[in-house]
N, C-alpha and C positions, 0 to 999 in steps of 0.2 A: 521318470513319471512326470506329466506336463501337470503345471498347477491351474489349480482351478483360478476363473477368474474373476469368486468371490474372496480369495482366498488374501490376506497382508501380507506383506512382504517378509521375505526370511531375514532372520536376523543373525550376527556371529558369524559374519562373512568379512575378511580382511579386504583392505583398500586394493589388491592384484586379483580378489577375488578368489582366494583362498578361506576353506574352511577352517573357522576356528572351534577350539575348545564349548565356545560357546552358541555353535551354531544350533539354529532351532528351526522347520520351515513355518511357513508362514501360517495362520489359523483362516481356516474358513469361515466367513460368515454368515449364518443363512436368518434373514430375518424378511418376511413377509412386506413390510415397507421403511425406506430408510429415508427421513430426514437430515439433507445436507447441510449443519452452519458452519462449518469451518474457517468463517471469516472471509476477511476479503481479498480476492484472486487464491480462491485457493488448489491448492492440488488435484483434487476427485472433481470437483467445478469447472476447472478448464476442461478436463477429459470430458464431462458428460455436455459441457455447451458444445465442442465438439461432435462426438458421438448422436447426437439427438438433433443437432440443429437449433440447440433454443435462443439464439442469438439473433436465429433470422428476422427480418425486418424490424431489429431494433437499433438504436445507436451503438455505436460501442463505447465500450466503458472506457471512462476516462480518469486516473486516478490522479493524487495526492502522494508525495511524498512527508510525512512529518517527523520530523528530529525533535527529541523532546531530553529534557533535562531535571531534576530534580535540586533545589539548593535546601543550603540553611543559613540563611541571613541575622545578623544583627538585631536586636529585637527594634531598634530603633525605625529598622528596617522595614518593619514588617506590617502591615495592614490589614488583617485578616477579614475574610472577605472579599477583597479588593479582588476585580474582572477587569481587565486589561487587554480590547482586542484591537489588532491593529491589519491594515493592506497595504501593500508596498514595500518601503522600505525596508533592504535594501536594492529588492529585485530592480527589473528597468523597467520601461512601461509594458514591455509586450509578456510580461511574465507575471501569470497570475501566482501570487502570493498573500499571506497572513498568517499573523502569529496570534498566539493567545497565552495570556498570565495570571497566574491564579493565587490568591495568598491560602494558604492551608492552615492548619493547625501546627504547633509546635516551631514555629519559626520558620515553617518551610515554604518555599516556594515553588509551583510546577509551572514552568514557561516553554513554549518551544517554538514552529515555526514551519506553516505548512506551504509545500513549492508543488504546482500542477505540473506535471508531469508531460502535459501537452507543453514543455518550454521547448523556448528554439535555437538558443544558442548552445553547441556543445561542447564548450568551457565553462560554461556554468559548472559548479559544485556546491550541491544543496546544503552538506554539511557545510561548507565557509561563507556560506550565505547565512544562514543560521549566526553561525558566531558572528559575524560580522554586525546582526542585527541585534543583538546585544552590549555593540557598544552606544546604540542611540543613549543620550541620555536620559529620556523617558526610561529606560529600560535598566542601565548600568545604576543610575541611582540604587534601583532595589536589592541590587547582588553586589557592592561595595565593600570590604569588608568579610563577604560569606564565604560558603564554600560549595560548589556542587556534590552530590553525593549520587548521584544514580543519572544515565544517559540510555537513550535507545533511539528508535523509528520501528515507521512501519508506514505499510501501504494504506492509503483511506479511495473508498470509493467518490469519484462526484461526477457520474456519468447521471444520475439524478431520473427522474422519473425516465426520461427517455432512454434510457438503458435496462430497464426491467426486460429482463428476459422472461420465455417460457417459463414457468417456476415448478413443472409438474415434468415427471419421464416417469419412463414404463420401472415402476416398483418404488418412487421415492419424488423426494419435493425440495426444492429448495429453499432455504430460511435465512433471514439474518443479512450481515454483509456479503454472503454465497450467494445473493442475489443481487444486493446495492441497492439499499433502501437508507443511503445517508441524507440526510437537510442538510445540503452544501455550505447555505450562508449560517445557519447556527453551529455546523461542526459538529454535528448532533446524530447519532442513531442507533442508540440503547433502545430508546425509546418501540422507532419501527419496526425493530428488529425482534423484540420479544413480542411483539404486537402479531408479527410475522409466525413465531413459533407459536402461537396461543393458537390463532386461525387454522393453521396445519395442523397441528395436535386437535382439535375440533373435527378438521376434515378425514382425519386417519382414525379417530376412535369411532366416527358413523361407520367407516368402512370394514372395520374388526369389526364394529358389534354386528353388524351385517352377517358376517361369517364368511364373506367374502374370501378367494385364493387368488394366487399371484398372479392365476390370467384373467381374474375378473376386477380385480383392486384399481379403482383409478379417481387418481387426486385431482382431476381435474376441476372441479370444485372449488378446491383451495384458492384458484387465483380469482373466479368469479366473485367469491365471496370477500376477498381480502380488497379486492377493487372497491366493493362498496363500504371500507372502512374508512376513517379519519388516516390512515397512512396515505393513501393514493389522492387523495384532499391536499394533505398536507403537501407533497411533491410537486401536485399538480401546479399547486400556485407557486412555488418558487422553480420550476422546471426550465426556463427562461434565464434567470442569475448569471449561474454558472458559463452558457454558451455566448452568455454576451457578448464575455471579452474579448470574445475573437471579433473586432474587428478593426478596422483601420487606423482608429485612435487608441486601440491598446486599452488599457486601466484606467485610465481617464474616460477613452467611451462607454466600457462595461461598467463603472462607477456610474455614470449618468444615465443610462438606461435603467439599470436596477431598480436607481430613486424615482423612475416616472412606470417601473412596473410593480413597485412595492406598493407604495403609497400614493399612487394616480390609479392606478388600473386595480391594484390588490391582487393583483397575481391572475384575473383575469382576460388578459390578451387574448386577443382571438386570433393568435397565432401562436407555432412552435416555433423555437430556436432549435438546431441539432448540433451535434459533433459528426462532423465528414468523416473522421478519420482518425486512426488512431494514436495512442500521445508519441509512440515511437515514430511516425511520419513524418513529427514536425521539426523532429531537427535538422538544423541546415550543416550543409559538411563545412569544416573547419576554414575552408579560403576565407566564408563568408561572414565568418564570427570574428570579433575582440574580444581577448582574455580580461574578464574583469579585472578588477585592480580588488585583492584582499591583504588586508593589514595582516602581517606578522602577530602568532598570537601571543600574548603578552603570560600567560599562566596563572593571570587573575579574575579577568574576565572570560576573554577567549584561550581557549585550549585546542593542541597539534587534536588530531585526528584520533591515534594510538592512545593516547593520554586518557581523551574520552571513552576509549571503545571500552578500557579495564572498568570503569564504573558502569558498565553493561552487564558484568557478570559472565560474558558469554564462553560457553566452553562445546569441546565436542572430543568426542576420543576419537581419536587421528586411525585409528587401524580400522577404518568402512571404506565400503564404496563411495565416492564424493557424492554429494546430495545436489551439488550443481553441475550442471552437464554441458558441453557444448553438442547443439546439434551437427555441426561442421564444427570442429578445430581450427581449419584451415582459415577462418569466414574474420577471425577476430586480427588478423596480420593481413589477410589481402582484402579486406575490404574496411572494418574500421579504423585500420589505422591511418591508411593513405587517404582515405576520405573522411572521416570524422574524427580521428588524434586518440582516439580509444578514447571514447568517452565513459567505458564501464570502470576507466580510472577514476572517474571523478562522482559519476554522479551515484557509484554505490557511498552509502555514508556507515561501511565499516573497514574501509581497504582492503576488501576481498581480493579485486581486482590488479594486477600489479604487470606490469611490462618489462622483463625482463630480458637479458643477452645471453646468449648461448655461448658456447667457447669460441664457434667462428663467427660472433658477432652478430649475428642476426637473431631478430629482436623475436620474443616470443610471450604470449601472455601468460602469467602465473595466476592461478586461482589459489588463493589463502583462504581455504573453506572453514578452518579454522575460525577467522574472525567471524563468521558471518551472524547477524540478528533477521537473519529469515524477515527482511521488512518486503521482501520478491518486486524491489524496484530493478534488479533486471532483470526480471521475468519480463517484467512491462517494458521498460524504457529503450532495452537494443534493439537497435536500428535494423538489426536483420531480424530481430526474432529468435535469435540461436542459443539463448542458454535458458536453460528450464530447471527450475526448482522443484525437489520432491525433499518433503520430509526427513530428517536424518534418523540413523535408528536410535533409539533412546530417549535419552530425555534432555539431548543433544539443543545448545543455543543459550540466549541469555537468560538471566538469571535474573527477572525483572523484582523491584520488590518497592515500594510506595509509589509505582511510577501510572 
């Protein structure tokens, strides 16, 4: 029997694809309109910018990788209250980055470290960029003495107003980061995002109390209206920031444009910046790159990879179909290895990725789906495009908790 293709996926399927004890098929769902927030690059989102086209004549999106940490410091340590944001260091100039540090309550502190994804070297590793940028002193002063207690990532949007897609398709709407409605330079999109969901929920309860059916229902509304809110205001003026940094002077020129489009202009230019292209294009193949130099970590401030991942929480029951896929198998040994060094070794920040030797020696990629925090930086970041995130069944990943 072919499944329907409103229908979720079956669950109780072993990883050869064998039925389990606990197999169920999947449920159909039939709902007149469906609002998509699934966060940002998410699964049903790809498919439908796909399927729909609603991508067309916009930028593409351009993300954020962020690695984030939770401690507990020293009370001497601690400053509560205290906001801590910094750019640079340790990236190099052509790599946009910045971290942010925040004192909490109860002694704790939430710090972490955001790498754009549009970077070009592919030796970079965002995780040992991170730690690395914990030993500035600015920084290590506050964690001296403490301990971390909780780590993760995840993907953030900063493709910024010029990456607003179509927001409307035939029976649903997109809402929230499912669209990328982030403030790049504040790090900010709680805010846009329910603002998002308020206007769509406005637009979709005219069209129920209408009485409208599924071939007459259309949200196109939604974005007319949401245009003329304080969200697309707000974008519009910092819509510029973000693409600056592309240019010849790196960080230092996207630093000094910002300050004469912040506070000269107010975010009125009378021009756009864009992103050409997407953050996977920019990496250059491995002849062209130097392996940074990162300190050995010490197991007080900086920690191995592994170390971190256990304070993730992250789990998954091994008997499923892998939730990460390659499109081509073949693409990850004859093409990233020989031209970019497998950069899915480095730039995932839970060592999913692992390169591996066969019994006659040739070299093969291993997926540790196991470790994985769903933060779908290689969704975005490989060079070819070739491995796609979907969901795992359950309640599968980490286990995030004050983070």
């Amino acid at each position: 029997m072919d499944k329907s293709p409103d229908a979720t996926g079956d669950v109780g399927i072993g990883k050869t694809g064998q039925l389990l004890d606990t197999y169920a098929r999947g449920l159909e769902l039939k709902a007149k309109l469906t609002l998509i927030g699934e966060g940002c690059r998410g699964s049903l989102s790809r498919q439908l910018f796909d399927k729909y086209n609603l991508r067309d004549g916009v930028d593409p999106q351009s993300y954020g990788i962020g690695l984030k940490e939770v401690w507990e410091v020293p009370k001497e340590n601690h400053q509560p209250g205290l906001v801590v944001h910094s750019i640079g260091f340790p990236a190099d100039n052509f790599t946009y980055a910045g971290s942010f540090l925040y004192h909490l309550e109860n002694n704790q502190i939430a710090l972490g470290y955001v790498i754009g994804l549009d970077y070009q070297n592919t030796y970079l590793t965002p995780y040992k960029e991170f730690q690395k940028w914990k030993t500035h002193p600015k920084i290590s002063k506050f964690l001296e003495g403490g301990k971390p207690i909780y780590y993760g990532a995840r993907l953030i949007n900063e493709g910024g107003y010029q990456a607003i897609p179509k927001l409307d398709f035939p029976g649903g709407a997109l809402i929230g980061c499912s669209a990328g409605f982030l403030n790049v330079p504040k790090i900010k999109g709680t805010h846009t995002a329910m603002k998002s969901g308020m206007v769509a929920a406005e637009v979709a309860f005219d069209q129920l109390k209408e009485g409208k059916d599924n071939a007459t229902l259309d949200m196109s509304d939604y974005q007319k209206k949401l245009s003329k809110t304080w969200v697309y205001d707000e974008l519009y003026k910092v819509r510029n920031i973000r693409p600056s940094f592309h240019n010849p002077l790196g960080t230092l020129g996207g630093l000094a444009y910002s300050g004469l489009d912040t506070y000269l202009l107010r975010g009125k230019a009378p021009w756009t910046l864009h992103f050409k292209k997407g953050d996977h294009e920019y990496l250059k193949p491995a002849a062209e790159c130097k392996k940074p130099d990162y300190p050995k970590p010490d197991g007080k401030i900086t920690f191995d990879l592994l170390t971190n991942l256990a304070r993730s929480g992250t789990n998954h029951n091994e008997d499923q179909p892998p939730h990460l896929k390659l499109k081509d198998p073949e693409l990850p040994i004859k093409v990233n290895l020989p031209i970019y060094d497998n950069p899915e070794t480095r730039y995932c920040p839970a060592g999913v990725y692992e390169i591996v030797h066969k019994s006659d020696g040739a070299p093969a990629l291993q997926i540790n789906a196991q470790n994985c925090l769903h933060c779908k930086t290689c969704d975005a970041k490989d060079p070819m495009q070739n491995i796609v995130y979907n969901p795992p069944e359950g309640g599968g990943g980490p286990a995030y908790a004050g983070m």
